[in-house]
C-alpha positions, 0 to 999 in steps of 0.5 A: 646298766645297774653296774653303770648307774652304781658306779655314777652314783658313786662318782658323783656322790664322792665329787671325784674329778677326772682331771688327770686323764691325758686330753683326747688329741694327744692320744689321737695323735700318739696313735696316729704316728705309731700308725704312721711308724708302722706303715714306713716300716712296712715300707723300708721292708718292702723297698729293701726286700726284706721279709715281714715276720709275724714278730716284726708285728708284734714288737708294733703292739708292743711298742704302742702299749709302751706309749700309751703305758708311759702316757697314762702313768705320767698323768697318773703320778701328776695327779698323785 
């Protein structure tokens, strides 16, 4: 809690301003077609009978920190 009301203190005594950050719904909606990416892939595996390796999964992690990754850093150099 102390860390907390420092770092408010901190924001708001400096008037540092967060507009930079991408809205809400465009993060939704990058997660919620990663999700929808995801469960289409599982299916064509599925349906063409090919197995589903832990690797498989993990190129889906790596994909969605890829997506949010550019998202945050494109927001970020607009700001700069």
């Amino acid at each position: 809690m102390k860390a907390y009301t420092l770092t408010f203190l901190t924001v708001t005594t400096l008037n540092i301003s967060f507009d930079f950050l991408p809205h809400r719904y465009l993060l939704l909606a990058v997660f919620f077609l990663i999700v929808l990416d995801f469960i289409t892939g599982v299916l064509k595996a599925i349906i063409l009978d090919i197995p589903r390796t832990s690797k498989g999964y993990r190129e889906t992690y790596a994909k969605f920190i890829q997506y949010m990754g550019a998202i945050l850093m494109s927001f970020a150099i607009s700001f700069l």
